[in-house]
C-alpha positions as CSV (number, residue, x, y, z in Angstrom):
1,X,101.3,106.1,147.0
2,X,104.2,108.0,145.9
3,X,104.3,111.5,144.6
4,X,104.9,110.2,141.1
5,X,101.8,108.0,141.4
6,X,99.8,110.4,142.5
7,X,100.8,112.8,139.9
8,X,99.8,109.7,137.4
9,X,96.5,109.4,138.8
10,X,95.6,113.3,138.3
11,X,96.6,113.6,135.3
12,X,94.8,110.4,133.7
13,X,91.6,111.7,135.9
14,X,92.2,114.6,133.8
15,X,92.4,113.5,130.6
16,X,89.0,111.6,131.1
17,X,87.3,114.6,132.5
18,X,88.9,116.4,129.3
19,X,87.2,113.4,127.3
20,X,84.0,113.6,128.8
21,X,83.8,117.6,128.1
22,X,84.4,117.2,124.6
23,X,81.6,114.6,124.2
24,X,79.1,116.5,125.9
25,X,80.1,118.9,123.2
26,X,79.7,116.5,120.2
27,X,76.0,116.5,118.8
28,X,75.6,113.7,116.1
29,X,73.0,114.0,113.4
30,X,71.7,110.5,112.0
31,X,70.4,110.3,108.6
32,X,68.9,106.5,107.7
33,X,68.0,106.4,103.5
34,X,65.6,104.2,102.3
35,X,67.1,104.0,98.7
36,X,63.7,103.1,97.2
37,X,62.9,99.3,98.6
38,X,66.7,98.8,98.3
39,X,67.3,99.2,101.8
40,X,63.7,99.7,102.9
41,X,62.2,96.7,101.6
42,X,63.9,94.7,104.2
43,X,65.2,97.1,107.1
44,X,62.7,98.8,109.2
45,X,64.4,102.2,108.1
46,X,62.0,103.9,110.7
47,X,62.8,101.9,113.4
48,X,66.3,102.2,113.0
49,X,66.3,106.1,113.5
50,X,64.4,105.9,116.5
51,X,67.3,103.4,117.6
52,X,69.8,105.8,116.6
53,X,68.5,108.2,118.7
54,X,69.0,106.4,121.3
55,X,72.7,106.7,121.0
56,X,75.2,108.6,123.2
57,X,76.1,111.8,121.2
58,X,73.1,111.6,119.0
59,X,71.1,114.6,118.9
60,X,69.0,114.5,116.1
61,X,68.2,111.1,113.7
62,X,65.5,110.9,111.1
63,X,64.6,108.6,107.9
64,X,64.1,109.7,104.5
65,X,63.1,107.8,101.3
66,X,65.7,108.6,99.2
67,X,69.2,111.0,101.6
68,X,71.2,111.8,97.9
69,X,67.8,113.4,96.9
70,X,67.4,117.1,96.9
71,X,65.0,116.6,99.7
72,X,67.2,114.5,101.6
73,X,69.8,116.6,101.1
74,X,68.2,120.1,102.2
75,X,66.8,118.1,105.4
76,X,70.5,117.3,106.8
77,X,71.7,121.0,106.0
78,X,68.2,122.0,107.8
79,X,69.1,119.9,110.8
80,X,72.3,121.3,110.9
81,X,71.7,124.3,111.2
82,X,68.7,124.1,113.7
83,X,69.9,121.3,116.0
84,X,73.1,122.8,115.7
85,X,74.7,119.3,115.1
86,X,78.7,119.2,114.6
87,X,78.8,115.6,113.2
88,X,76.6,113.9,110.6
89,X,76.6,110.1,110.0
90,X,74.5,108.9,106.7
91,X,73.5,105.2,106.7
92,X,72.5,104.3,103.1
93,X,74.5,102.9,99.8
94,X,78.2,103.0,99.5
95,X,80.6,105.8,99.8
96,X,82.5,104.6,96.4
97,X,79.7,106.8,94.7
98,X,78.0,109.1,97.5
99,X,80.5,109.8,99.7
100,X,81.9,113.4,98.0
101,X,78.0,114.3,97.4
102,X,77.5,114.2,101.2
103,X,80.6,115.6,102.1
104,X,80.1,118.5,100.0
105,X,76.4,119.0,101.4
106,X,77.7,118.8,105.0
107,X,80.6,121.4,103.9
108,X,77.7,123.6,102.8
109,X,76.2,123.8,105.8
110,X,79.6,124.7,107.8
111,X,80.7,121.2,108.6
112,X,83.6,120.3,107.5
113,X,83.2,117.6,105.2
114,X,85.6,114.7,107.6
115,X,83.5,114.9,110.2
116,X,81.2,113.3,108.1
117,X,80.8,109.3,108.5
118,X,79.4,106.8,105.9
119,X,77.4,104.1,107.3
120,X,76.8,100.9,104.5
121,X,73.2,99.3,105.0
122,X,73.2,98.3,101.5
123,X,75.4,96.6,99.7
124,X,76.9,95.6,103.7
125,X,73.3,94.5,105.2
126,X,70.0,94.9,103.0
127,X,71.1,93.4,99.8
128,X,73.5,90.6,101.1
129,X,70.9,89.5,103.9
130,X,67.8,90.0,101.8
131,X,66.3,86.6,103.1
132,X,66.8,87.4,106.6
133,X,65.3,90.4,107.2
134,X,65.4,90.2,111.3
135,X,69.1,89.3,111.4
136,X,69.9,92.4,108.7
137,X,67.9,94.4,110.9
138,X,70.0,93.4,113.7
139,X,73.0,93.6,111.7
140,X,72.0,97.5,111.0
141,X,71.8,99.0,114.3
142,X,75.3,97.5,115.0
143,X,76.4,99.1,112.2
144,X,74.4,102.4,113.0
145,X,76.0,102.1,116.6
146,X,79.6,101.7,115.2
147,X,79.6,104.7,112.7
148,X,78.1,106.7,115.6
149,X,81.2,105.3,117.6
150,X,83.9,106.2,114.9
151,X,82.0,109.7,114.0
152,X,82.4,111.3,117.4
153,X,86.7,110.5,117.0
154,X,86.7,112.0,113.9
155,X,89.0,115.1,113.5
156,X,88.3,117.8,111.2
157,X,91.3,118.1,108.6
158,X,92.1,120.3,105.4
159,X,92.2,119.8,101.9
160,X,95.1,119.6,100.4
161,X,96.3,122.2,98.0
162,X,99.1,122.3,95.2
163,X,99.8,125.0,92.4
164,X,99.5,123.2,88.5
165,X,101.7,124.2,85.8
166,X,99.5,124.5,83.0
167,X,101.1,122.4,80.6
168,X,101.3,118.8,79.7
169,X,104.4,116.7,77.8
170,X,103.5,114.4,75.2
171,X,106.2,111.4,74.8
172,X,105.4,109.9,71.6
173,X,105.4,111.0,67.9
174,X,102.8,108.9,66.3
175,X,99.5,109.2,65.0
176,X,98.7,108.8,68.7
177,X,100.7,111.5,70.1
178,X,100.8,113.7,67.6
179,X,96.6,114.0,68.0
180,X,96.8,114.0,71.4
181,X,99.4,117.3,71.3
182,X,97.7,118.9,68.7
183,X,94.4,118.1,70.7
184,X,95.7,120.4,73.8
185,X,97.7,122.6,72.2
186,X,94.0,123.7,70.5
187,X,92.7,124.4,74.2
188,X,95.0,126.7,74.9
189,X,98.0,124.9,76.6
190,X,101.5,124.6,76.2
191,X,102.6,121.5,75.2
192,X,105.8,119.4,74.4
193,X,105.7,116.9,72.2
194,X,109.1,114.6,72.3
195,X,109.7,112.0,69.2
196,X,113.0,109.9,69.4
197,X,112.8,109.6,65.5
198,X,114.2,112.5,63.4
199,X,110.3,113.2,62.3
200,X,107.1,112.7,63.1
201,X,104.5,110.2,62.1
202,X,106.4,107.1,63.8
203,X,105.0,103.6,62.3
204,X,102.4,105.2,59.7
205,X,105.4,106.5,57.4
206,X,106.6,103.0,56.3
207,X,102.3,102.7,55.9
208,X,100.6,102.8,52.3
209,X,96.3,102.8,52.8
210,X,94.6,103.1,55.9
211,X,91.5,100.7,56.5
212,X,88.7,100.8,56.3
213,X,88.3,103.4,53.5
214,X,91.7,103.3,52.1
215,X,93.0,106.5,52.9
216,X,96.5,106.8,52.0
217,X,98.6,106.9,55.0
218,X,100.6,109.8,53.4
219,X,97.8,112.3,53.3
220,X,96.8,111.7,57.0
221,X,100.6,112.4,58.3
222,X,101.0,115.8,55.8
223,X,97.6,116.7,57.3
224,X,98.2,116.5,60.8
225,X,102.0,117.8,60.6
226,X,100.3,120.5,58.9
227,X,98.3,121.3,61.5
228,X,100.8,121.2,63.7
229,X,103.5,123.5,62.3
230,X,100.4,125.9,62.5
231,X,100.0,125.7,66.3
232,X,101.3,128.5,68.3
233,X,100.9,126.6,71.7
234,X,103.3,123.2,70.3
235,X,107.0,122.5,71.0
236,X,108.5,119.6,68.5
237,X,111.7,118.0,69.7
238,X,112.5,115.2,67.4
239,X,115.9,112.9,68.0
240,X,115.1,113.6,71.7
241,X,114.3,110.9,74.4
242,X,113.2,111.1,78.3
243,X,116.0,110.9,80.8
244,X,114.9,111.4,84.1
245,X,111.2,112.4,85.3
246,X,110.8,113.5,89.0
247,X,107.4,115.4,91.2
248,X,103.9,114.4,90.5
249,X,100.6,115.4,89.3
250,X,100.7,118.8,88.4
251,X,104.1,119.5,88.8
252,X,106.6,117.3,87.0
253,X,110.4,117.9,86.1
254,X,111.3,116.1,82.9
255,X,115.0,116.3,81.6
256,X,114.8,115.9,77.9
257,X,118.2,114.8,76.0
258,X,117.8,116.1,72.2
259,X,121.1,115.2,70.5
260,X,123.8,116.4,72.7
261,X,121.9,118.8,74.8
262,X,119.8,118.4,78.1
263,X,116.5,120.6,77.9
264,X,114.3,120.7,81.6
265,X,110.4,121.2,81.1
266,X,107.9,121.8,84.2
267,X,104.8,120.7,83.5
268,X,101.3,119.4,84.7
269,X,100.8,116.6,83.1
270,X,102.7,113.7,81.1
271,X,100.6,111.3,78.1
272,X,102.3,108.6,76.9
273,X,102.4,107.3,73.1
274,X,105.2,105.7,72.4
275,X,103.5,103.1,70.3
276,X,104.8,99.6,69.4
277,X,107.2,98.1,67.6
278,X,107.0,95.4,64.7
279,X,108.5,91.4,65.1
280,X,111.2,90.5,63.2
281,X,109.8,86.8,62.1
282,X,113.6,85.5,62.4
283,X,113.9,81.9,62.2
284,X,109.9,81.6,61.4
285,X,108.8,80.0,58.1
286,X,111.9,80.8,56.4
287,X,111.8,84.2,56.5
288,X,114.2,85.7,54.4
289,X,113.3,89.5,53.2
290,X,113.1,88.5,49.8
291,X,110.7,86.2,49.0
292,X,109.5,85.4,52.6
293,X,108.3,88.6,53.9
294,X,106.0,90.6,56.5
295,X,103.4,92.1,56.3
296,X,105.0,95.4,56.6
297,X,107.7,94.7,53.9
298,X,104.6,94.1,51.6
299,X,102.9,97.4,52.3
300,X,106.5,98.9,51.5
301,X,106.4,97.1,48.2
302,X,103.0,98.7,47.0
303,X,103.9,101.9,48.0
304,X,106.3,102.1,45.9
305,X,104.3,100.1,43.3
306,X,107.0,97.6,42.8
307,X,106.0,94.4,40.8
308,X,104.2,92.0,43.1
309,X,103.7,88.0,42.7
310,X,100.9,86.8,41.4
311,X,101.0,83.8,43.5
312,X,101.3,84.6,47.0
313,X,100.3,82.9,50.3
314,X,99.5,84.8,53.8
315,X,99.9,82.9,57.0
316,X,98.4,84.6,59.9
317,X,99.3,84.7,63.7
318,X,102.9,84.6,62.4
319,X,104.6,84.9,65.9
320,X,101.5,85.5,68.0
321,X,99.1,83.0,69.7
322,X,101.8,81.3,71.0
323,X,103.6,80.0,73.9
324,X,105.7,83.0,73.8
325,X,103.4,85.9,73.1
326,X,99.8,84.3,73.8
327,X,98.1,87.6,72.7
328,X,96.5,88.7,69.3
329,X,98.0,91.4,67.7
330,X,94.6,93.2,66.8
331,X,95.6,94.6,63.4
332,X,97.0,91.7,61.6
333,X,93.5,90.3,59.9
334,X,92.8,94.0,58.9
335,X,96.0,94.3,57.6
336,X,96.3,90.8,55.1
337,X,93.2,91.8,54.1
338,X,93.5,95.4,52.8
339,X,96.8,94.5,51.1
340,X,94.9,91.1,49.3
341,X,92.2,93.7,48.2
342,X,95.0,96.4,46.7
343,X,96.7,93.4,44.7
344,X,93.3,91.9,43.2
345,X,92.6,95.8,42.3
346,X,95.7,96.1,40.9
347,X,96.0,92.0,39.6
348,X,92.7,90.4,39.3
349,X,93.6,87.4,38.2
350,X,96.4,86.8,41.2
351,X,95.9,84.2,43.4
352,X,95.7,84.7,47.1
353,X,95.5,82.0,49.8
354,X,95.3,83.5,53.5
355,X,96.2,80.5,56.0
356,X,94.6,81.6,59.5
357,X,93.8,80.2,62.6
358,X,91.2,82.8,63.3
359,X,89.7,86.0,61.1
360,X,89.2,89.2,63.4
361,X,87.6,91.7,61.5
362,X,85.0,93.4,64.1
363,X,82.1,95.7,63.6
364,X,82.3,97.0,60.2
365,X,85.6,95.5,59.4
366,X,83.5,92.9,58.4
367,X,82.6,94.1,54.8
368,X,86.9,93.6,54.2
369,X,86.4,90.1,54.8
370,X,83.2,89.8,52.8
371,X,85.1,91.9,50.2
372,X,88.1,89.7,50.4
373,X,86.2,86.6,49.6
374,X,84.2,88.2,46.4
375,X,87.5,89.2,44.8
376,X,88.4,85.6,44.9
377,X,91.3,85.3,47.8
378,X,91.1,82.0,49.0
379,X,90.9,81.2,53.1
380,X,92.0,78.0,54.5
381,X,92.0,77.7,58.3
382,X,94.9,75.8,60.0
383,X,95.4,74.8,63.8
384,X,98.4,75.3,66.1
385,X,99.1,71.8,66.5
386,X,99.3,71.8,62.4
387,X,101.0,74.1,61.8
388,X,101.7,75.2,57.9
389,X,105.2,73.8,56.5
390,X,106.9,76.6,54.2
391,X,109.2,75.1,51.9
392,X,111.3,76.5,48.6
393,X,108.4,77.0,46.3
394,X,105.4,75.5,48.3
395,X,103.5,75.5,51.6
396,X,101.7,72.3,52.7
397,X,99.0,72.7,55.1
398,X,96.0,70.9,56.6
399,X,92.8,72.3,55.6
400,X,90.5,72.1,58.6
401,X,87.5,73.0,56.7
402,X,88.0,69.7,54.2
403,X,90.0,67.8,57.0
404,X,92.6,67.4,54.0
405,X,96.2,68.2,53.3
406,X,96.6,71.2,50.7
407,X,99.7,71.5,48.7
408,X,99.9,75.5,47.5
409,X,103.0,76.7,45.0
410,X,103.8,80.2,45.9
411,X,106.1,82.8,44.5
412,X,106.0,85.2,47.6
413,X,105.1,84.0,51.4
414,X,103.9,86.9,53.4
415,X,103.5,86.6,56.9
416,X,101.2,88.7,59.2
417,X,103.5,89.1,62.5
418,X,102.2,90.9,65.3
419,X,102.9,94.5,67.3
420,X,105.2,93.9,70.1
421,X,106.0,96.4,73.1
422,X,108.8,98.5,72.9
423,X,112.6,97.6,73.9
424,X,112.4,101.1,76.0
425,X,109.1,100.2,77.5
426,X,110.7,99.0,80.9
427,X,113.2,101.7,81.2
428,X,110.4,104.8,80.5
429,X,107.6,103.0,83.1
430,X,110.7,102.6,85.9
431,X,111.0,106.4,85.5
432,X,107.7,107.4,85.4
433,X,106.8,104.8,88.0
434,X,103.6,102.7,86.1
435,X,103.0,100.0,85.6
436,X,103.7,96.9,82.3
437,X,101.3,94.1,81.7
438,X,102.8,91.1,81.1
439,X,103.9,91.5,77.6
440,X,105.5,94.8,78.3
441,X,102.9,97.0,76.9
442,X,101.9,99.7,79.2
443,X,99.1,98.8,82.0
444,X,95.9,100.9,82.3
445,X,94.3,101.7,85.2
446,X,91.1,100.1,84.7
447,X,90.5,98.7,80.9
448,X,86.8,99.9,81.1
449,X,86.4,102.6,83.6
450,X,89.8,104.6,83.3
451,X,90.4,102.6,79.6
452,X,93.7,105.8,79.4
453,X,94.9,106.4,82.6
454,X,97.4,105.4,84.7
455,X,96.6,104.2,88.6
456,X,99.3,107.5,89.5
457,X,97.2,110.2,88.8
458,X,98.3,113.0,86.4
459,X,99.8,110.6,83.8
460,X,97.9,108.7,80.8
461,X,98.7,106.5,78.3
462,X,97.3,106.1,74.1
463,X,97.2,104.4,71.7
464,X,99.8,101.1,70.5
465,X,101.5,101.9,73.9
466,X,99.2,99.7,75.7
467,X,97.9,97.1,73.6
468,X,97.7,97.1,69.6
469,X,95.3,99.1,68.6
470,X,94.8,100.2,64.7
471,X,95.0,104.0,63.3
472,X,91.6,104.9,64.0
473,X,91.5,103.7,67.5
474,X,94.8,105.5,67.6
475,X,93.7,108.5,66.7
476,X,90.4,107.8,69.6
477,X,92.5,107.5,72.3
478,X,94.6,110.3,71.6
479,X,92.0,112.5,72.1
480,X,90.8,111.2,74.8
481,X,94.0,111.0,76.8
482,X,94.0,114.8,75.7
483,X,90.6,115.1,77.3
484,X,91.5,113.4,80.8
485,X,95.1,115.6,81.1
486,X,93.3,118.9,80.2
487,X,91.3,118.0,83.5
488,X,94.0,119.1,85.4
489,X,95.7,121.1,83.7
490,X,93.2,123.6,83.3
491,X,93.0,124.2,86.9
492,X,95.1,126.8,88.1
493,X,95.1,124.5,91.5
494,X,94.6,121.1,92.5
495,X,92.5,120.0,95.8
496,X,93.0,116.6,97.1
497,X,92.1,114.6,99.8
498,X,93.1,115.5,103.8
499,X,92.5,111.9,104.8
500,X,95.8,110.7,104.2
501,X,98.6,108.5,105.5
502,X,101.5,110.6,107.8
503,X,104.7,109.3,109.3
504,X,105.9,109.3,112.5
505,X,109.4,110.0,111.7
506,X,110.4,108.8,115.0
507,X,109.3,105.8,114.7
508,X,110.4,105.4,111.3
509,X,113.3,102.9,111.0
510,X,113.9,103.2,107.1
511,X,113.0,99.5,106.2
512,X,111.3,101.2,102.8
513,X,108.5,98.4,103.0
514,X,106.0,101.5,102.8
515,X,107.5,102.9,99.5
516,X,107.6,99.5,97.9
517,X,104.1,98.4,98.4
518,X,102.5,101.5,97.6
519,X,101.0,101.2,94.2
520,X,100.9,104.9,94.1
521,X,103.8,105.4,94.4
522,X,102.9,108.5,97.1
523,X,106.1,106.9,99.7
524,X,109.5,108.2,99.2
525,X,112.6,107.8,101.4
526,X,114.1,111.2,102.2
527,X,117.6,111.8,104.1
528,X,117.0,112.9,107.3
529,X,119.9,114.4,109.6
530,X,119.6,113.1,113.3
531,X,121.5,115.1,115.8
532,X,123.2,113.3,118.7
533,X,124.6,115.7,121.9
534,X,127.7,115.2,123.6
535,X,127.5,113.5,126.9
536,X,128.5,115.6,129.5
537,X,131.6,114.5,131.3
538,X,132.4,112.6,128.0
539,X,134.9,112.8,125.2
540,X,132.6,112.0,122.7
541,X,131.8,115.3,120.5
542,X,128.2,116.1,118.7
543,X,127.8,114.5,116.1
544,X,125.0,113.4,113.6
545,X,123.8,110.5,111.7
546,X,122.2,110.5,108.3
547,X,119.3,108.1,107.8
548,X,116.9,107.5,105.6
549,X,112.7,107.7,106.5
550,X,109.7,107.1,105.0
551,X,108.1,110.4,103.8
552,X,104.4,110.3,102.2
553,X,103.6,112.6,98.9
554,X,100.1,114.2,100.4
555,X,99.2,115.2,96.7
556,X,100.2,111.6,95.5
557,X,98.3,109.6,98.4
558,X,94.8,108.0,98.1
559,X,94.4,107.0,101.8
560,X,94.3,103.1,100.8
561,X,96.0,102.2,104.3
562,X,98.0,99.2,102.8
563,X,101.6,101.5,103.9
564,X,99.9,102.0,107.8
565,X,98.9,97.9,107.4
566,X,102.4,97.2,106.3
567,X,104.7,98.7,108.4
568,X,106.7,96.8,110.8
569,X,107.0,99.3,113.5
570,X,103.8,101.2,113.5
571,X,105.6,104.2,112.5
572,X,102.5,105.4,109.5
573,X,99.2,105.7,110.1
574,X,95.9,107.1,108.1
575,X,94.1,110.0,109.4
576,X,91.1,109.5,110.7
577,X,91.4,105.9,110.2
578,X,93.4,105.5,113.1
579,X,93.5,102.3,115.6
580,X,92.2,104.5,118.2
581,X,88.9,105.0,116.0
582,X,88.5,101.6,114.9
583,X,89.2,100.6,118.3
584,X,85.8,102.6,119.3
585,X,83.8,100.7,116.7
586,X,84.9,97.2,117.9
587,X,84.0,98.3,121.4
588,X,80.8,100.0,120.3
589,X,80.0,96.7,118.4
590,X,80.9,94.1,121.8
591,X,78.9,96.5,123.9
């Protein structure tokens, strides 16, 4: 054997004598939860910590009725602290929901809160394998064993920590926005509110009434601008648009053209309301502007109490429900039928046919319709394969109800066309990197359980900007979006996770496959200046080549793991989630 082998030899003897002194060191506390009979009434929870004690590492292991319980919780920080135990592993529910409970009871006690491992016997064992209690018991210890396996790799890390500016940018002068900015300016932070219009009150200016109580959309905009002119903690820029947005949550830089001049805000926080725009019903039913008109147009017309038809036919889903924009527009019932009701109050005797495929009118919408119907305005319900046909001074249409064709004489066709994303829409979610659905409008994190969020943390989203949504629900999720970015910006600093994904820059070879799948958008590729030494006896000088590598955004990054799975050259990887942990676990499970 040669020196060099020799050397080999000691040093790996070494490390395994290293490895063996730090385990005799590691003291494991087991904690097996009964959650009621959700676990219990099939696992022999007792059984399974007398197993677990069994295990290399484990010092202490114990069973309680319900771990997240007060009880529960006081008996880990008690065993802690008198079995002086260093890492605790909880079998029980999921760590979607009790993870950050346990973690901060373990922190408590002077753990720190990684070296904490969740062990699913739940939703992973008792409730999937209910019929076969044996084989779920089975299934439990290996899953005991493996946690215990992965707990005593586990390296202690550090939250991480980031200063907030304390003040939030609202993009978007409508109803919307305008509640939203007035709605944090009120708790005490600075805010910007940014309209690309010359004034506020976007879409609801061109508005007459409001349903459902026929407030006049005039009174609601004076109101709020009111209100706002009064707040000391609100900056208006109107004619101004978003040009370039760069950092994250808690600290963005948004360049701000207003006319011909470039204005930089810092802030925390970013809402979006841009709203929606209206369809043009070009080349649809004739539309003309004159006597074949929308919706809109109409609402223009009453406002200024111009002299209206008295025969006048409504076709709904104008534009919508179709091939091209499959959706409903939300507002459009609402909307025929408030303007029907203001020309029977101001023409009784008018005659009013609304030609629909479908009446939406939810909740207490409903008493429009019913409304509607009293005052006399007539509803005939067409299909998409029969279409109505709009000619110079009639519509024919077959009546569904009386399977018949209708002949009705109009002097004015309105037609109800839907709210359509914004041109823009595209541009503004490329530089605030979120996402569209596919019809453009903004995308949500989660329609129910984040219903104004974004899946990048520290922006949200309100209002028409995401789907079509009328004033009221406008006005709803305005404040809410308010609600959600006050979270962080009332925090003077932000914790997030340590378990994150790191980079070995080394390894790195700039491909950018990280960056592109993350959904978080917590990858960016940064220059990075590799130096190169002269060769002795050469004539080549120093030099230095500029490449670019993959460089994660901790504040930005939620540990998912799909940039580590991703990467061609095994140059990321997650902390404590590392192959050399899940490694243990697989052998810990074969053993």
């Amino acid at each position: 054997m040669t020196n060099r082998d020799q050397k080999k030899v000691w040093r790996e003897k070494r490390k395994m004598l290293e490895k063996e002194k730090n385990k005799e060191s590691i003291r494991v506390g087991v904690f097996v939860c009964h959650c009621g009979t959700n676990i219990g009434g099939v696992i022999d929870c007792s059984a399974l910590a007398e197993y677990a004690r069994m295990l290399t590492n484990v010092a202490f292991s114990e069973d309680n009725q319900y771990t997240c319980a007060e009880t529960g919780l006081t008996s880990i920080k008690t065993a802690i602290k008198e079995k002086n135990l260093n890492r605790i592993v909880v079998a029980s529910c999921t760590p979607r929901t009790h993870e950050p409970l346990f973690r901060k009871c373990v922190s408590d006690a002077g753990i720190n809160p990684y070296l904490f491992n969740f062990v699913n016997i739940r939703e992973q064992c008792s409730w999937v394998h209910m019929d076969y209690p044996d084989a779920a018991f089975e299934k439990a210890k290996d899953l005991i064993r493996m946690g215990v396996a992965k707990s005593i790799m586990l390296q202690p890390l550090e939250m991480i920590k980031i200063g907030v500016t304390q003040e939030a940018v609202v993009i978007g002068g409508g109803i919307s926005g305008m509640n939203t900015a007035l709605s944090l300016s009120r708790q005490g932070f600075k805010t910007h509110l940014v309209e690309k219009e010359y004034i506020l009150g976007g879409r609801l200016n061109s508005l007459y009434k409001l349903f459902p109580h026929d407030t006049e959309a005039s009174e609601l905009i004076e109101d709020v601008k009111t209100k706002i002119n009064n707040s000391k903690n609100l900056k208006v820029y109107t004619e101004a648009v978003v040009k370039s947005v760069d950092g994250y949550i808690g600290n963005y830089n948004i360049k701000i053209l207003q006319l011909d001049r470039i204005i930089d805000l810092k802030v925390g926080t970013i809402i979006v309301a841009v709203g929606a725009s209206l369809l043009i019903p070009e080349n649809l039913y004739g539309y003309d502007g004159k006597s074949r008109i929308t919706q809109h147009e109409l609402e223009s017309k009453l406002k200024a109490e111009e002299k209206i038809s008295d025969k006048i036919v409504m076709i709904q889903c104008a534009g919508s429900r179709i091939k091209e924009r499959i959706y409903c527009s939300n507002v459009c019932c609402m909307t025929a039928l408030k303007n029907a009701l203001i020309i029977k109050d101001r023409k009784p005797d008018s005659n009013i046919t609304i030609l629909f495929r479908d009446i939406y009118a939810p909740g207490t919408y409903e008493d429009y319709y019913r409304r509607a119907r009293e005052s006399g305005v007539l509803f005939i319900k067409y299909t998409e394969d029969k279409l109505p046909i709009v000619e110079e001074t009639q519509v024919k249409v077959f009546n569904e109800y009386i399977g018949e064709k209708m002949i009705l004489p109009y002097n004015l066709l309105v037609l109800s066309t839907p709210l359509i994303a914004n041109y823009d829409n595209k541009e503004l979610s490329q530089m605030l990197k979120v996402p569209l659905e596919p019809n453009n409008f903004f995308l949500e994190a989660h329609v129910k359980l984040r219903p104004v969020d974004f899946a990048t943390e520290g922006i949200f989203v309100c209002g028409s900007a995401k789907w079509p949504v009328d004033v009221s629900e406008s006005i709803v999720q305005g404040l809410a979006a308010a609600s959600r970015a006050s979270t962080i910006i009332s925090n003077k600093n932000l914790n997030f996770s340590g378990s994150i994904a790191e980079v070995e820059e080394s390894k790195c070879n700039g491909c950018g496959d990280c960056r592109d799948a993350c959904v978080y958008n917590a990858v960016e590729m940064v220059e990075t200046r590799i130096e190169f030494k002269a060769i002795r006896d050469s004539f080549i000088p120093s030099t230095a080549l500029i490449k670019h590598k993959s460089k994660v955004i901790p504040s930005m990054c939620k540990g998912c793991g799909v940039c580590v799975g991703i990467c061609p050259v095994g140059a990321l990887s997650l902390k404590n989630f590392t192959n050399e942990q899940i490694g243990v676990e697989i052998e810990s499970y074969l053993s």
